[in-house]
KOLGU-4560 file (N, C-alpha, C; in nm, 3 decimals, padded with zeros to 5 digits):
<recs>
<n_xx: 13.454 n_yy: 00.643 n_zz: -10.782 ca_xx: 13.332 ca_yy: 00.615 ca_zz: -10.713 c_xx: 13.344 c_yy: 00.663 c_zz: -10.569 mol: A seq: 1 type: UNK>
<n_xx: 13.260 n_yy: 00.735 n_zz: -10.495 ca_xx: 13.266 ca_yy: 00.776 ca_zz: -10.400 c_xx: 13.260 c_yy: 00.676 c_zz: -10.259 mol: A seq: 2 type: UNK>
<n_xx: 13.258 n_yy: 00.665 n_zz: -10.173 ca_xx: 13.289 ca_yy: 00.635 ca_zz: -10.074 c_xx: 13.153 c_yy: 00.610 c_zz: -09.951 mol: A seq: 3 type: UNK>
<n_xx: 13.084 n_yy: 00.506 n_zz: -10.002 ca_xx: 12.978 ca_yy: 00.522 ca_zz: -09.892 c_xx: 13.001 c_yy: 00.476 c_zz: -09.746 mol: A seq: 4 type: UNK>
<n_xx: 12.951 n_yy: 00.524 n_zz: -09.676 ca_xx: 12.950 ca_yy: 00.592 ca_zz: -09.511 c_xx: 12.843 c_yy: 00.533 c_zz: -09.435 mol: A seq: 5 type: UNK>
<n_xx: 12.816 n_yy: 00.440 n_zz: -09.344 ca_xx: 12.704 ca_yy: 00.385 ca_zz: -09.267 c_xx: 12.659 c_yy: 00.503 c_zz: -09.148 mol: A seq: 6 type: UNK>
<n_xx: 12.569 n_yy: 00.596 n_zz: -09.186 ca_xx: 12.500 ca_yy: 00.613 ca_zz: -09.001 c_xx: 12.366 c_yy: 00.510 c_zz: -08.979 mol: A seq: 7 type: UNK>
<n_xx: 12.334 n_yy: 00.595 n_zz: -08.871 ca_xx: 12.272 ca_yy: 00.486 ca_zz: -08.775 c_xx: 12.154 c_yy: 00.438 c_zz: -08.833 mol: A seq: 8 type: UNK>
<n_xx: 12.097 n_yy: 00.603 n_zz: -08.947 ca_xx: 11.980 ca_yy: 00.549 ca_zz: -08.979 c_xx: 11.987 c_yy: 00.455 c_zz: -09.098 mol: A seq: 9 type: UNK>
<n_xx: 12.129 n_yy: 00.490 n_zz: -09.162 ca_xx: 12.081 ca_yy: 00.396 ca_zz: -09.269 c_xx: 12.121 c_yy: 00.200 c_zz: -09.210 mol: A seq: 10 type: UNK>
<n_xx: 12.151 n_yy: 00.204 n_zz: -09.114 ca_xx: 12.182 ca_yy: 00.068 ca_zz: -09.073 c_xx: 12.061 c_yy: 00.014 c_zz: -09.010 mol: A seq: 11 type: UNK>
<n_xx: 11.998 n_yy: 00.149 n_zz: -08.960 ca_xx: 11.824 ca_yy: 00.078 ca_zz: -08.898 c_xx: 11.771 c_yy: 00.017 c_zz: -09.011 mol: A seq: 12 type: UNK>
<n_xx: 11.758 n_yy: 00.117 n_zz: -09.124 ca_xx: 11.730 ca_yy: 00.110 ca_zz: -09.245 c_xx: 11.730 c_yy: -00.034 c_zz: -09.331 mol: A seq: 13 type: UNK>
<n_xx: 11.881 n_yy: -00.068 n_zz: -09.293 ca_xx: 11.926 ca_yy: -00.225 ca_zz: -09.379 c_xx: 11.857 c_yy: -00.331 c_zz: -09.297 mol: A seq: 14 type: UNK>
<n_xx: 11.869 n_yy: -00.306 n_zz: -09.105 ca_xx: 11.798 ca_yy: -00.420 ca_zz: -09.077 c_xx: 11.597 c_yy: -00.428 c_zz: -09.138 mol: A seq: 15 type: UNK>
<n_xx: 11.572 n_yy: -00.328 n_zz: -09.113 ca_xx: 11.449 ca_yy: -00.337 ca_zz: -09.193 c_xx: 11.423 c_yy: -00.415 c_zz: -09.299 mol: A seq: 16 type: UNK>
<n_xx: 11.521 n_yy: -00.377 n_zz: -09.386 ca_xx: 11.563 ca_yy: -00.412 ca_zz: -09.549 c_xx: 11.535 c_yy: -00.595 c_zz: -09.537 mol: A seq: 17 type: UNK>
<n_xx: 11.649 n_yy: -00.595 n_zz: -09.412 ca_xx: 11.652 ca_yy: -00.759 ca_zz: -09.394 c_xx: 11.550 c_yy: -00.818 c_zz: -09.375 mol: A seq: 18 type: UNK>
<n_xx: 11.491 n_yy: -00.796 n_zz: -09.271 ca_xx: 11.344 ca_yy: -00.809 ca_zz: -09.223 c_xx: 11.217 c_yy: -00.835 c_zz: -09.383 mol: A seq: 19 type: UNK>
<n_xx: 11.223 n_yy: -00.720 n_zz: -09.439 ca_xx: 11.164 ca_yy: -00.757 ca_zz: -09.542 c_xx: 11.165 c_yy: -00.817 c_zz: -09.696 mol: A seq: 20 type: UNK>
<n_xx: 11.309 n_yy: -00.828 n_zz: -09.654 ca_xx: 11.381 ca_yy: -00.952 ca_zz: -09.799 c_xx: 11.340 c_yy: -01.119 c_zz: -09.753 mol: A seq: 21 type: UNK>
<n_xx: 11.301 n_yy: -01.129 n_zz: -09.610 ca_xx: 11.300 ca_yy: -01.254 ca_zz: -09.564 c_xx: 11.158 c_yy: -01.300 c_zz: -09.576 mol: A seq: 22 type: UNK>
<n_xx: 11.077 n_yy: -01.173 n_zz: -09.502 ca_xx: 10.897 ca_yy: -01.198 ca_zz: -09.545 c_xx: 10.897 c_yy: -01.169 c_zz: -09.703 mol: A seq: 23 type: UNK>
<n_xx: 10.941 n_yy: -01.114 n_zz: -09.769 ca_xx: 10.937 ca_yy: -01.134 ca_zz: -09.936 c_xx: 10.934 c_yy: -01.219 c_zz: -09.973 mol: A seq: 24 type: UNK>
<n_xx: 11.029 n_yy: -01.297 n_zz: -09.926 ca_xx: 11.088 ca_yy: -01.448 ca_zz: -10.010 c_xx: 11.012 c_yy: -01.530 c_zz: -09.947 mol: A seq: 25 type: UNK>
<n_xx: 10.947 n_yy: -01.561 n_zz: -09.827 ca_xx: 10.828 ca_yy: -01.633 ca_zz: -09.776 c_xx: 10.746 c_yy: -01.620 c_zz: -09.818 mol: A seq: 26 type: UNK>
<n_xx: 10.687 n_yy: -01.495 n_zz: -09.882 ca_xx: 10.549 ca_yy: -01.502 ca_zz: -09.941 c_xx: 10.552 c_yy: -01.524 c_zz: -10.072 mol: A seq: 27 type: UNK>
<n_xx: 10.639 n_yy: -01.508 n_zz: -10.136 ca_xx: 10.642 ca_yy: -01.516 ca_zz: -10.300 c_xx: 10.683 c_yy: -01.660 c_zz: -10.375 mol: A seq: 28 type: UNK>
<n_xx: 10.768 n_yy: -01.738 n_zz: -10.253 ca_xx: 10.805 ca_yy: -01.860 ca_zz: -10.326 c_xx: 10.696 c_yy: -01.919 c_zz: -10.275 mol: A seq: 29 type: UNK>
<n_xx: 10.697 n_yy: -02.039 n_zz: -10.375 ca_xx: 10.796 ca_yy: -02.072 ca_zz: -10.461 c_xx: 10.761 c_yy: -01.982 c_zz: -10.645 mol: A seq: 30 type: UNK>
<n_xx: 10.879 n_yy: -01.964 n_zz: -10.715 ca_xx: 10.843 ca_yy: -01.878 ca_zz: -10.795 c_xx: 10.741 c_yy: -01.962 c_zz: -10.904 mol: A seq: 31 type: UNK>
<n_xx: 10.766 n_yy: -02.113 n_zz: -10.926 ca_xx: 10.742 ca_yy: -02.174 ca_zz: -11.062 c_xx: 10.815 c_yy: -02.254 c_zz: -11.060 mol: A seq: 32 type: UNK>
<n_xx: 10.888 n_yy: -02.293 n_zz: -11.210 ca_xx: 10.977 ca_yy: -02.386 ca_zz: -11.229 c_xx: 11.103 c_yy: -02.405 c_zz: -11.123 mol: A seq: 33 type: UNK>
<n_xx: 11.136 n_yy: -02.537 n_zz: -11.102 ca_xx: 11.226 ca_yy: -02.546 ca_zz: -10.991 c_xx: 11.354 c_yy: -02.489 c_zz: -11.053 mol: A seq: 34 type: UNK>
<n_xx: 11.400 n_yy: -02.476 n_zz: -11.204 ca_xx: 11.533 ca_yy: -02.385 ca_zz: -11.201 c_xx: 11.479 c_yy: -02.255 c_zz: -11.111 mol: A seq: 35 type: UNK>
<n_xx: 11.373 n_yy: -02.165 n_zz: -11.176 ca_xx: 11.354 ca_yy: -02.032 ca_zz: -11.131 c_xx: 11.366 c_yy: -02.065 c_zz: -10.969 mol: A seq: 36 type: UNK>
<n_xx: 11.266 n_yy: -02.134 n_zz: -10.927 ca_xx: 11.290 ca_yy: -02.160 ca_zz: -10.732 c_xx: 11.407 c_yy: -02.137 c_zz: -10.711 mol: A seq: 37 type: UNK>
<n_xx: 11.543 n_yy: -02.237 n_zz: -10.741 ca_xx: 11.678 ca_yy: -02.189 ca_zz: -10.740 c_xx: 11.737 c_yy: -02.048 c_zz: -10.716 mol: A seq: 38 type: UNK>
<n_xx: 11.652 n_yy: -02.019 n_zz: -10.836 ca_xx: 11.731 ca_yy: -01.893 ca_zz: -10.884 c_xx: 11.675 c_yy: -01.758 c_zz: -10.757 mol: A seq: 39 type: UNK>
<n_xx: 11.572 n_yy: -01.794 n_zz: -10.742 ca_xx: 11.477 ca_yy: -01.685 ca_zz: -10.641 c_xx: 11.584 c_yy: -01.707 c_zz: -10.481 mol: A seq: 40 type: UNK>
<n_xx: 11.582 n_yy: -01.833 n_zz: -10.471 ca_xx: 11.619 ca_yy: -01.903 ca_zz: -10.349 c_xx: 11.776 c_yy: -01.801 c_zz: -10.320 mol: A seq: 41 type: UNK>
<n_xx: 11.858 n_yy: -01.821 n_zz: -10.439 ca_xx: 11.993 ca_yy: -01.790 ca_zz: -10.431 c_xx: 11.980 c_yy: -01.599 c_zz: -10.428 mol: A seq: 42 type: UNK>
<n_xx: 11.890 n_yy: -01.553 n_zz: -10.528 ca_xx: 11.904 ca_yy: -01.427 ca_zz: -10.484 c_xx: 11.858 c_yy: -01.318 c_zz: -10.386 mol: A seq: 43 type: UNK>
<n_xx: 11.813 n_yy: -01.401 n_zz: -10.334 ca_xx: 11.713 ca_yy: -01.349 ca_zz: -10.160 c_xx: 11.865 c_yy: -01.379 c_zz: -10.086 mol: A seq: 44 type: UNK>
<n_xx: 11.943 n_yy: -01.509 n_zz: -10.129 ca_xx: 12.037 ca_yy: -01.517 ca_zz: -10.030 c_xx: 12.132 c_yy: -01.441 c_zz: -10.026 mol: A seq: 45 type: UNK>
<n_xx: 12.157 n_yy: -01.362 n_zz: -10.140 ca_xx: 12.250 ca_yy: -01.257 ca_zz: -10.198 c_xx: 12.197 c_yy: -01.132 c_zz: -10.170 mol: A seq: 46 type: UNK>
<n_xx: 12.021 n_yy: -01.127 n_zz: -10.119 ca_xx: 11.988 ca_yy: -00.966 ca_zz: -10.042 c_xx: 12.068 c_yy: -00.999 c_zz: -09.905 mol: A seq: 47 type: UNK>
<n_xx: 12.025 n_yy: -01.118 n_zz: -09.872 ca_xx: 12.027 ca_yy: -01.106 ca_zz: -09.697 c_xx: 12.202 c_yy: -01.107 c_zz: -09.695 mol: A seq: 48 type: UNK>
<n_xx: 12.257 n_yy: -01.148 n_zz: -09.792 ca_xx: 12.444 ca_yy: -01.141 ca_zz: -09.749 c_xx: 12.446 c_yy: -00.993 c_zz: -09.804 mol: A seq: 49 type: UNK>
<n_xx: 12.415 n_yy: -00.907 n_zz: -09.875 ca_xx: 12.462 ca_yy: -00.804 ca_zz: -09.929 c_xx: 12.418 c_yy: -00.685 c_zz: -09.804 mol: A seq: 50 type: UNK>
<n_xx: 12.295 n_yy: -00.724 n_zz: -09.781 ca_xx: 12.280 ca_yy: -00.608 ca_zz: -09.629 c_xx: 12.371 c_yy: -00.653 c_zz: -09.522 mol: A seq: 51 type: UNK>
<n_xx: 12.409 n_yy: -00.822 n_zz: -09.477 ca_xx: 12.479 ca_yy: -00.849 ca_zz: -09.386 c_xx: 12.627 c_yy: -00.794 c_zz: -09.384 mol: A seq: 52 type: UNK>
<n_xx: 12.673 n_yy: -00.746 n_zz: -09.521 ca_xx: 12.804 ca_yy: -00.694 ca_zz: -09.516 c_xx: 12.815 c_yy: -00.562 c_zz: -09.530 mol: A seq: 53 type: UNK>
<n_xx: 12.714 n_yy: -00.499 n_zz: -09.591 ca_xx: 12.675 ca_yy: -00.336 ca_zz: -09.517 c_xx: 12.680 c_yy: -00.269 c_zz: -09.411 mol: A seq: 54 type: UNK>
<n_xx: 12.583 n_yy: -00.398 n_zz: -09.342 ca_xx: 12.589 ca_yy: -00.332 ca_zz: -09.164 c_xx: 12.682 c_yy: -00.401 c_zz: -09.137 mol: A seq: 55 type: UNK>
<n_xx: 12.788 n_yy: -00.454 n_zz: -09.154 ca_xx: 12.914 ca_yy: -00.532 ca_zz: -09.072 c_xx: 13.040 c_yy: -00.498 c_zz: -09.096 mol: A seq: 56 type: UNK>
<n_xx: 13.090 n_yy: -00.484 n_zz: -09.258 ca_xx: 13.169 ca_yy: -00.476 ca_zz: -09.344 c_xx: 13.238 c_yy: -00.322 c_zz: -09.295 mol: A seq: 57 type: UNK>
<n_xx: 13.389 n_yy: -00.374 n_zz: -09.297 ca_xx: 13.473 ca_yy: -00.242 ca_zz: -09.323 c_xx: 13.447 c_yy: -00.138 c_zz: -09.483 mol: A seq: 58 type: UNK>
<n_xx: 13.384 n_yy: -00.224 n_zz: -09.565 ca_xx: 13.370 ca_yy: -00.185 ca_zz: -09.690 c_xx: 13.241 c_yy: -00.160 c_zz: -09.702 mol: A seq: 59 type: UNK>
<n_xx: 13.132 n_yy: -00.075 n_zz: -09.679 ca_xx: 13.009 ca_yy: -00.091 ca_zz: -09.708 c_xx: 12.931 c_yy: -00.138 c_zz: -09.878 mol: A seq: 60 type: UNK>
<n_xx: 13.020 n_yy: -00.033 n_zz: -09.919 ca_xx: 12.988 ca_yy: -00.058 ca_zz: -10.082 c_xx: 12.963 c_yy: -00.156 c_zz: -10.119 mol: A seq: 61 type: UNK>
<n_xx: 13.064 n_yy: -00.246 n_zz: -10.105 ca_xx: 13.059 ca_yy: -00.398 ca_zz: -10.162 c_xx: 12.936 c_yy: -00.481 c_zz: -10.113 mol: A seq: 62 type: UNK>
<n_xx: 12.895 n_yy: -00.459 n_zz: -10.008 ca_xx: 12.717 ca_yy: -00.511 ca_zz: -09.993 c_xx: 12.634 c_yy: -00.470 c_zz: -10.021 mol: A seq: 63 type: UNK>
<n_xx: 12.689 n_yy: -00.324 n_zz: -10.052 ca_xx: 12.542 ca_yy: -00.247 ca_zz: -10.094 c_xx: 12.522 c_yy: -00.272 c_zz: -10.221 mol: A seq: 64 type: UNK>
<n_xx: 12.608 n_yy: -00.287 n_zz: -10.301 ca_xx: 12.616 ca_yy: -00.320 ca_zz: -10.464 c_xx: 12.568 c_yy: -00.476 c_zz: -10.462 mol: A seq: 65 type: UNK>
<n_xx: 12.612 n_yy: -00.579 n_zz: -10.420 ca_xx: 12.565 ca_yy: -00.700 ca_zz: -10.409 c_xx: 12.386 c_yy: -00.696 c_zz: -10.408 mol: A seq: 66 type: UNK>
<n_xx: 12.369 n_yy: -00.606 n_zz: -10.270 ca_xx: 12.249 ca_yy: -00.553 ca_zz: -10.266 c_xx: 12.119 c_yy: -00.538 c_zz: -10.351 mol: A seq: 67 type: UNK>
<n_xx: 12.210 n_yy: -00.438 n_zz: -10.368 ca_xx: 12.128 ca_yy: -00.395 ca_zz: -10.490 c_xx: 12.099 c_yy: -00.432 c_zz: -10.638 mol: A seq: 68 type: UNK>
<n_xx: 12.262 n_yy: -00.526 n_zz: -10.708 ca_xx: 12.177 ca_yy: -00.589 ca_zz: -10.822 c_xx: 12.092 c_yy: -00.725 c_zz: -10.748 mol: A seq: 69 type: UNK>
<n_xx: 12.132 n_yy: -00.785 n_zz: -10.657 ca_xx: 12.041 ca_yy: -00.826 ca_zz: -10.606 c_xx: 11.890 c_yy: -00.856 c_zz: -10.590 mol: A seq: 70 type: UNK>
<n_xx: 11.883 n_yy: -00.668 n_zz: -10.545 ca_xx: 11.713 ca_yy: -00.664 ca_zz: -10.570 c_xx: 11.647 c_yy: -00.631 c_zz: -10.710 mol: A seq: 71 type: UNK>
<n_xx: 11.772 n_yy: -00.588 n_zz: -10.793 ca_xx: 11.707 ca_yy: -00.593 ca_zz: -10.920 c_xx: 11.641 c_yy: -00.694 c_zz: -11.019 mol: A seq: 72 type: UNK>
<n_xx: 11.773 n_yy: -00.822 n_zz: -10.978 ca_xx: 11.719 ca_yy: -00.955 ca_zz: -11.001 c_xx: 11.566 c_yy: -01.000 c_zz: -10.988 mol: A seq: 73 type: UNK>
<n_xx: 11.594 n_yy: -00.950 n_zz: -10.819 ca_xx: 11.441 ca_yy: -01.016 ca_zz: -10.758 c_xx: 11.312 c_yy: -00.964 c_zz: -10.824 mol: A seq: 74 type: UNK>
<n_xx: 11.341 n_yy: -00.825 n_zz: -10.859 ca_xx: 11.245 ca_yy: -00.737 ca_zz: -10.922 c_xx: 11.188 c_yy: -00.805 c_zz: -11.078 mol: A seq: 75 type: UNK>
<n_xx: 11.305 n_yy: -00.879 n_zz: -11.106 ca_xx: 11.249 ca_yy: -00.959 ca_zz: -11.251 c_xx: 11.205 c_yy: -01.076 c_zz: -11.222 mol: A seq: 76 type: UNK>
<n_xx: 11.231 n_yy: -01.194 n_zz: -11.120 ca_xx: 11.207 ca_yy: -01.296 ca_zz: -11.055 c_xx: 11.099 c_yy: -01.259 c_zz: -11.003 mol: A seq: 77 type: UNK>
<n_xx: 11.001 n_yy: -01.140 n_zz: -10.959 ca_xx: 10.880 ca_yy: -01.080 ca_zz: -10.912 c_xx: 10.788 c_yy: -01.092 c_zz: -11.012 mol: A seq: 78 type: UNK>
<n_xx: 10.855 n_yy: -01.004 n_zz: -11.147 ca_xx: 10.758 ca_yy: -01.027 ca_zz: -11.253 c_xx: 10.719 c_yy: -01.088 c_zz: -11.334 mol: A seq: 79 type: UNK>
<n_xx: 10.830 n_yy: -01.221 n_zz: -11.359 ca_xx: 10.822 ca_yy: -01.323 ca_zz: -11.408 c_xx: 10.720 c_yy: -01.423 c_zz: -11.336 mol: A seq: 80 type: UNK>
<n_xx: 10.683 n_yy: -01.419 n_zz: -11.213 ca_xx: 10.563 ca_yy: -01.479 ca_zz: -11.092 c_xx: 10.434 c_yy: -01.412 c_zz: -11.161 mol: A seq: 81 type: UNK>
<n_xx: 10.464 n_yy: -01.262 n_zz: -11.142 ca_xx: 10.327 ca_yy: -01.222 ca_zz: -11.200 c_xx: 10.283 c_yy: -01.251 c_zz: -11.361 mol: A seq: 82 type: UNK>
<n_xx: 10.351 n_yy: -01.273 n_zz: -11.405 ca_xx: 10.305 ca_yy: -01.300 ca_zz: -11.525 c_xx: 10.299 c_yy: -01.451 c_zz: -11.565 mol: A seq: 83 type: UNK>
<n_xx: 10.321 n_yy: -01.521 n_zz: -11.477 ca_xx: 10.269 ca_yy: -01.652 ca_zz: -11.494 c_xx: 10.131 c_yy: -01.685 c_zz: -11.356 mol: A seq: 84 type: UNK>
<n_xx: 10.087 n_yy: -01.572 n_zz: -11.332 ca_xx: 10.006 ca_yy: -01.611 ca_zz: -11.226 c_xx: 09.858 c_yy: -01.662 c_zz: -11.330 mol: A seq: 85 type: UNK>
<n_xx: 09.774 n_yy: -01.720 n_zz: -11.305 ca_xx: 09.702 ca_yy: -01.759 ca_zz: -11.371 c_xx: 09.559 c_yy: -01.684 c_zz: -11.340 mol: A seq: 86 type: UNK>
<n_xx: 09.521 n_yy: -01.680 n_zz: -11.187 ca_xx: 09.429 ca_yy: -01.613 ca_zz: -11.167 c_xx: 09.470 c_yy: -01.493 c_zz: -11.065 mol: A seq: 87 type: UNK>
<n_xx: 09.446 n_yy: -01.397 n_zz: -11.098 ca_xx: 09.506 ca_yy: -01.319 ca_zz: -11.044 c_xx: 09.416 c_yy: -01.205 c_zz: -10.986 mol: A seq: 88 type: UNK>
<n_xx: 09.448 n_yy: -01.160 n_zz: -10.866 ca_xx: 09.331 ca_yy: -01.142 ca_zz: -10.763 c_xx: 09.421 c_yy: -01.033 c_zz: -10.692 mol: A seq: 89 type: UNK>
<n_xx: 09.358 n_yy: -00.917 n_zz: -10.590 ca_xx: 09.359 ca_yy: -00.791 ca_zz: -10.612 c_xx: 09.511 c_yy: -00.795 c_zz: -10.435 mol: A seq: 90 type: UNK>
<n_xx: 09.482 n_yy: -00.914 n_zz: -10.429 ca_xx: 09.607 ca_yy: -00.990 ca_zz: -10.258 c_xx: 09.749 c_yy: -00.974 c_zz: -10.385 mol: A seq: 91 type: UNK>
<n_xx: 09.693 n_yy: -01.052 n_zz: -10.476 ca_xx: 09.848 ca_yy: -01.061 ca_zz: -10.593 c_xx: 09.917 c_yy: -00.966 c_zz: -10.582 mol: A seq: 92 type: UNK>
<n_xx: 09.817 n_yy: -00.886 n_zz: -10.693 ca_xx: 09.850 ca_yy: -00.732 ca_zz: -10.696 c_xx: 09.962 c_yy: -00.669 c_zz: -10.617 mol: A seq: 93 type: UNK>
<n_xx: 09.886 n_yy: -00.657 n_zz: -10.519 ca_xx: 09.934 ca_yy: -00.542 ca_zz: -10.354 c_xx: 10.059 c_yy: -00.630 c_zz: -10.321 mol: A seq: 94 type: UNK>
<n_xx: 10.060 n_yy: -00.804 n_zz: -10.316 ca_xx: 10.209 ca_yy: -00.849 ca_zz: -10.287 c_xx: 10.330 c_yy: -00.810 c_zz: -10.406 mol: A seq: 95 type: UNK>
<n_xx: 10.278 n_yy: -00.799 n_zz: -10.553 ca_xx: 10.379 ca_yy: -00.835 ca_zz: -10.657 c_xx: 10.438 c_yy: -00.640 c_zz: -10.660 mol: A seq: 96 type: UNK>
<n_xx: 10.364 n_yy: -00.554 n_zz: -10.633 ca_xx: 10.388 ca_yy: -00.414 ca_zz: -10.678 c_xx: 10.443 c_yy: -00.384 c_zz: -10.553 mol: A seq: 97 type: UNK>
<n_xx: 10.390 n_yy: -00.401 n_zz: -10.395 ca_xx: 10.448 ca_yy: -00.425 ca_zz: -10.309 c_xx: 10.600 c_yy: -00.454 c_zz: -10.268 mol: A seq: 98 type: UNK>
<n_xx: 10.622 n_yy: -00.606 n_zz: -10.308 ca_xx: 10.776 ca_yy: -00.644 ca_zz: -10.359 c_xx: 10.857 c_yy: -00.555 c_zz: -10.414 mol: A seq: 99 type: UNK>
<n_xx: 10.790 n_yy: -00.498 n_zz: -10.570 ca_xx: 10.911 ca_yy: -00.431 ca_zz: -10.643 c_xx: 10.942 c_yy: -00.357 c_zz: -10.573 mol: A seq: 100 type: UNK>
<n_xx: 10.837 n_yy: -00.263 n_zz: -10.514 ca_xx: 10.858 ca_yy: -00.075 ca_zz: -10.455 c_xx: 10.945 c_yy: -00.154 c_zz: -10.376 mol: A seq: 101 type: UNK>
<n_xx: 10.955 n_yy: -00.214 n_zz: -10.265 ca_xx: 11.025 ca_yy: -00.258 ca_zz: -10.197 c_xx: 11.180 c_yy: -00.282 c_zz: -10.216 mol: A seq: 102 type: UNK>
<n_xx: 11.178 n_yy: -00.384 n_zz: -10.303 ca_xx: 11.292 ca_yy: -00.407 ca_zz: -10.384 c_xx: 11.370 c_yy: -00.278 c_zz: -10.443 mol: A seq: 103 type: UNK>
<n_xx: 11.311 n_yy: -00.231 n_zz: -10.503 ca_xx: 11.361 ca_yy: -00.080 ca_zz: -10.545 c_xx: 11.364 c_yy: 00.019 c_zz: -10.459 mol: A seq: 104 type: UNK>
<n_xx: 11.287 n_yy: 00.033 n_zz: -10.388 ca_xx: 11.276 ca_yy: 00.151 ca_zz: -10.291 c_xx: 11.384 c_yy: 00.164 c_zz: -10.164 mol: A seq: 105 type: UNK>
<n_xx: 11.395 n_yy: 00.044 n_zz: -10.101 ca_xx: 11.489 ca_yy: 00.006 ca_zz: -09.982 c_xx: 11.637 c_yy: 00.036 c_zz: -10.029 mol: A seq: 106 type: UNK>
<n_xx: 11.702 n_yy: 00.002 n_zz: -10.115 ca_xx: 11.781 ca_yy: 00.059 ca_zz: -10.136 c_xx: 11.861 c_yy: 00.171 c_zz: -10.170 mol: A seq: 107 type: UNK>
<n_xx: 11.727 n_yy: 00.237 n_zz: -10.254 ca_xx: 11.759 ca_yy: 00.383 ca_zz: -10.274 c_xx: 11.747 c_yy: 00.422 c_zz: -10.128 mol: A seq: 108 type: UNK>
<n_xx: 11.656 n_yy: 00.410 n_zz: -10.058 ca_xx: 11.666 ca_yy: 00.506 ca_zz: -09.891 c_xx: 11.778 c_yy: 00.452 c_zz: -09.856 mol: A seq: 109 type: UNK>
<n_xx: 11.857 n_yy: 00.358 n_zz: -09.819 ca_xx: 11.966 ca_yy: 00.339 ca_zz: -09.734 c_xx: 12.037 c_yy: 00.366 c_zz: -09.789 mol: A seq: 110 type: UNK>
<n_xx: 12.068 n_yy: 00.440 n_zz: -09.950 ca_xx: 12.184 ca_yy: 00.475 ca_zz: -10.031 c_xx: 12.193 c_yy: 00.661 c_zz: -09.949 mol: A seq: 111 type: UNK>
<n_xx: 12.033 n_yy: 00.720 n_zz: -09.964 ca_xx: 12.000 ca_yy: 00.839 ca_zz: -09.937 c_xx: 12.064 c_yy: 00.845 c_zz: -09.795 mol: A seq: 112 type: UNK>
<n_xx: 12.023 n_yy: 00.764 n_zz: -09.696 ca_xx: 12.072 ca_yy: 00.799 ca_zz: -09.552 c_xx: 12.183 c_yy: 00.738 c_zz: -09.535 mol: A seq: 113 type: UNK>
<n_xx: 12.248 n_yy: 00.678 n_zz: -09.598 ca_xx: 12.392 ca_yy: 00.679 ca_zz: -09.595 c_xx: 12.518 c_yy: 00.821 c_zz: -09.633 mol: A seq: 114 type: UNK>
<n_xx: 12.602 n_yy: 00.853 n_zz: -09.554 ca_xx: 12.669 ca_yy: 00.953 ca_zz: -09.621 c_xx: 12.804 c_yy: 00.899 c_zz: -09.730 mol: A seq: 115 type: UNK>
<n_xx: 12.805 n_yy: 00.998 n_zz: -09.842 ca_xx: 12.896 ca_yy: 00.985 ca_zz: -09.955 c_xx: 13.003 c_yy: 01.062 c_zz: -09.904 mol: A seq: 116 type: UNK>
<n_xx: 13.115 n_yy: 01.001 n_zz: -09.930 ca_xx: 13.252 ca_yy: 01.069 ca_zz: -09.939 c_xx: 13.335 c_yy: 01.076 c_zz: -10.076 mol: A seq: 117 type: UNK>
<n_xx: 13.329 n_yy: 01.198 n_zz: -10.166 ca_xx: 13.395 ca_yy: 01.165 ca_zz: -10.265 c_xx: 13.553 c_yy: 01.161 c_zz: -10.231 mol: A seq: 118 type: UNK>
</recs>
C-alpha cells in the first residue's frame, strides 16, 4: 500500500471535511431508533477522530482509512433516515443526497490532493 503524504491543500481540505461532518451530524440527527442514534452518534465521532489524525498523525493513512469507512457507514446511516422519512419534502432531498456526495466526495478530494508515495 502506498504511502499517503499530507500537503497543505489536502489538510485545508480535511479541516473543511471537519467542519462539515459536524453540520452533518447536526442536521441529520437524530437518525430514529435510539440504537441507530448511537450508532450515527459514534460514527460522526469516528469522522471527526479519523480527520483529527490525518491532519496531526505521523501516520496519515490510519485516519484517512478510519475516515473513510467511516463515511461509508454514515452514507448507510443517511439512507436508512431517508427511507424511514415519512413525508418527504424537496429540504430532505437536497440534505440526504447532499450528505452522501459529501460523505463520499470529501474523501476522495483529500485522497486526490494528498501525495502517494509508493
Amino acid at each position: 500500500m502506498a504511502e499517503l503524504r499530507r500537503t497543505r491543500q489536502s489538510v485545508v481540505a480535511a479541516w473543511v471535511a471537519v467542519i462539515l461532518a459536524i453540520s452533518g451530524a447536526l442536521m441529520l440527527y437524530p437518525i430514529g431508533a435510539p440504537a441507530l442514534n448511537c450508532i450515527f452518534v459514534i460514527v460522526k465521532i469516528c469522522m471527526v477522530s479519523g480527520l483529527l489524525v490525518y491532519i496531526f498523525s505521523g501516520n496519515p493513512r490510519v485516519g484517512f482509512v478510519l475516515w473513510t469507512v467511516a463515511s461509508v457507514v454514515a452514507v448507510v446511516m443517511t439512507a436508512i433516515k431517508w427511507g424511514s422519512t415519512v413525508s418527504l419534502n424537496a429540504w430532505n432531498v437536497i440534505l440526504y443526497v447532499g450528505s452522501m456526495v459529501v460523505d463520499l466526495g470529501m474523501p476522495a478530494l483529500v485522497h486526490h490532493l494528498s501525495e502517494s508515495k509508493a
